[in-house]
Backbone bond lengths (Angstrom), bond angles and torsions (degrees), N, CA, C in turn:
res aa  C-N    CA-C-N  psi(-1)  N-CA   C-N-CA  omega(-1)  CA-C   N-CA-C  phi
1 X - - - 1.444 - - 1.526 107.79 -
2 X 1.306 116.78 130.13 1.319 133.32 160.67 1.503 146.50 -105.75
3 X 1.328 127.31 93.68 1.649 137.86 176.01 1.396 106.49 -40.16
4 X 1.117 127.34 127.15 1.999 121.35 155.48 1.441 102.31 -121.51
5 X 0.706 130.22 155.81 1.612 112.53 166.06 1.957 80.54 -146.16
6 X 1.496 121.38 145.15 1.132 97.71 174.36 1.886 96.48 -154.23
7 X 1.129 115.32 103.46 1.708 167.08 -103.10 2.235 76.07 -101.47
8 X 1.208 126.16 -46.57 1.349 125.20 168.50 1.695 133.92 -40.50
9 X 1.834 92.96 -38.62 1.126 87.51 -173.62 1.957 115.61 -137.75
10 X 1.802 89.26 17.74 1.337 126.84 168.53 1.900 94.12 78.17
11 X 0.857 118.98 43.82 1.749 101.62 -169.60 1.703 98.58 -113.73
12 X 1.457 114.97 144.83 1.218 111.99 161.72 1.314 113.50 -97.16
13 X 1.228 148.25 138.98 1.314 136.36 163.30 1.934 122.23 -101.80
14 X 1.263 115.00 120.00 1.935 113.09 169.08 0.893 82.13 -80.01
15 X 1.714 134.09 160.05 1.166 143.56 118.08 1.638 117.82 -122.63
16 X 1.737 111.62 109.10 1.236 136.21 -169.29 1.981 102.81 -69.58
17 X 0.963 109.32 -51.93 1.658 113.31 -176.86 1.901 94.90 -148.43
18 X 1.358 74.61 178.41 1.956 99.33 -172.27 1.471 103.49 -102.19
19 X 0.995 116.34 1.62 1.538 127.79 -167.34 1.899 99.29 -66.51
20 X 1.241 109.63 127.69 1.598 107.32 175.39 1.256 134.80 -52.07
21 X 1.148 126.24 144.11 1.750 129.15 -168.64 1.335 93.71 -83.63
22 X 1.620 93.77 152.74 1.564 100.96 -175.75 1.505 93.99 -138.49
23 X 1.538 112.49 -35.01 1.747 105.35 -176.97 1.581 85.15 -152.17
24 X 1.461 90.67 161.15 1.359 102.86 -169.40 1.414 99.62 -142.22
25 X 1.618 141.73 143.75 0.997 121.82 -148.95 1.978 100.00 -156.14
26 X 1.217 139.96 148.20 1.517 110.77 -153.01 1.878 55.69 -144.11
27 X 1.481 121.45 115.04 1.622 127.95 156.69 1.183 108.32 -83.77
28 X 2.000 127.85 -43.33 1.158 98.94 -166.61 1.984 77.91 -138.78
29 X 1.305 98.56 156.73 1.483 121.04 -160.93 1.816 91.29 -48.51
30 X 1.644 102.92 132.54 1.261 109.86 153.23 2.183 97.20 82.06
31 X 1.080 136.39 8.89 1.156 148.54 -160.28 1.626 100.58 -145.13
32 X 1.260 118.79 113.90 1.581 116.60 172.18 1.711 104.81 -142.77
33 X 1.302 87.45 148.51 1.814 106.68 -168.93 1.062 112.78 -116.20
34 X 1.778 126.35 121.09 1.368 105.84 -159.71 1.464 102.29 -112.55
35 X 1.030 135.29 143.26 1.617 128.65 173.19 1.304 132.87 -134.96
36 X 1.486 120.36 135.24 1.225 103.99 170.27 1.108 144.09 -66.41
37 X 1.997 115.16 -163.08 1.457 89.88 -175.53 1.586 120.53 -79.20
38 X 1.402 118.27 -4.61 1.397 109.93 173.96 1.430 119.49 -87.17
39 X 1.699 122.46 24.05 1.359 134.03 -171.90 1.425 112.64 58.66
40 X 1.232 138.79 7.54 1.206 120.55 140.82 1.065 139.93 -65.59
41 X 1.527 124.35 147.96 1.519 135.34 -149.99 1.801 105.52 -83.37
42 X 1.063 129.41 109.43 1.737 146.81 -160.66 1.797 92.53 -94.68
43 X 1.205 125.56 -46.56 1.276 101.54 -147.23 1.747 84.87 -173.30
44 X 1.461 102.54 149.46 1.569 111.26 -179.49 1.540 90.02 -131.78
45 X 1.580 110.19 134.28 1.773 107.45 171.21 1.652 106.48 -134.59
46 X 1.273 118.64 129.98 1.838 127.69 -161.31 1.497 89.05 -124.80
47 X 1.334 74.07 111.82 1.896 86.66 179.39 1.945 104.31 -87.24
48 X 1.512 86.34 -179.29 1.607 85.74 -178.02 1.693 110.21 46.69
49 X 1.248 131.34 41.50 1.295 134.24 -140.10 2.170 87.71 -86.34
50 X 0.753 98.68 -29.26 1.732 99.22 -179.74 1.245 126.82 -64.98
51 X 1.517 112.72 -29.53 1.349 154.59 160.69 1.614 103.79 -43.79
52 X 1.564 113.57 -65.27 1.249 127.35 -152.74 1.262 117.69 -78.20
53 X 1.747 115.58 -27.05 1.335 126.53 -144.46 1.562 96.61 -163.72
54 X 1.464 120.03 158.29 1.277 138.31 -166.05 1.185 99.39 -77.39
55 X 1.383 144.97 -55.09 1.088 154.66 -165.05 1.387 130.59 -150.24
56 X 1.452 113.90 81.07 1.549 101.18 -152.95 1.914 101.22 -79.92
57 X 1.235 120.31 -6.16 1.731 111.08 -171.76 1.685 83.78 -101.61
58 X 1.000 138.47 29.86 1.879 127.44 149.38 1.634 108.40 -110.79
59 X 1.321 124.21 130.41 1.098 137.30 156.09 1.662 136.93 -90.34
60 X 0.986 112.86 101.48 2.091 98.84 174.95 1.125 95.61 -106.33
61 X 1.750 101.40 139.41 1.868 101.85 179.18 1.722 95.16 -123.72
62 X 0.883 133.07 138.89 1.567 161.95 130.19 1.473 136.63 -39.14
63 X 0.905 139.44 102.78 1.634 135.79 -171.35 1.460 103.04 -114.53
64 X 1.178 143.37 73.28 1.144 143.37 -155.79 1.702 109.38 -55.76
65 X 1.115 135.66 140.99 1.697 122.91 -175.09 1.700 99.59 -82.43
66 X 1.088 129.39 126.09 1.281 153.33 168.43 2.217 115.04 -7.67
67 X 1.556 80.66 -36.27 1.481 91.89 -173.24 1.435 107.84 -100.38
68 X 1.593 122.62 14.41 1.436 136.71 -179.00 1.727 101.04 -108.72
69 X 1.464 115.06 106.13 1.714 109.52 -172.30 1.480 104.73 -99.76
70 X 1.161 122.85 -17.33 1.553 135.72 -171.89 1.621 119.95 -118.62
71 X 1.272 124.53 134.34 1.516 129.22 156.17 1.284 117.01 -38.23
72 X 1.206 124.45 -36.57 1.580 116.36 -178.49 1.476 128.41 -100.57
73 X 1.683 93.77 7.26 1.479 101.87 149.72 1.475 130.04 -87.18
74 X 1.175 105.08 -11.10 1.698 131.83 -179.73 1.689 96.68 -61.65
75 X 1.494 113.58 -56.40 1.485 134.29 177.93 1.913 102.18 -19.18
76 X 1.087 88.52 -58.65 1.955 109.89 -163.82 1.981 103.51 -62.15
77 X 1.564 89.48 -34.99 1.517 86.01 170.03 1.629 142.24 -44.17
């Protein structure tokens, strides 16, 4: 998985795999889902990304420990 966020044209980019876009699909304004051709989800891009979120060029990543099944056990961490 890959973060871009790129500060020019306000966009954040997920990118889940490298696998080629086949449809790309915007459900809710400013949010687009890109997928290949076997309908799996390739890539998420949040426009206006500065707009959306406190800081879209900082990342914290999480590895949850195996025996943690919920977000709000994360809390206790």
């Amino acid at each position: 998985m890959k973060l871009l966020y790129d500060p020019d044209v306000d966009v954040l980019s997920i990118l889940f795999s490298d696998a080629l876009i086949a449809e790309s699909d915007e459900d809710k304004p400013g949010m687009i889902l890109d997928y290949d051709a076997a309908g799996n989800v390739v890539s998420l891009e949040i426009l206006q990304a500065s707009t959306r979120m406190t800081n879209p060029g900082s990342v914290e990543y999480t590895v949850l420990p195996p025996s943690l099944t919920s977000a709000s056990q994360l809390v206790a961490l």
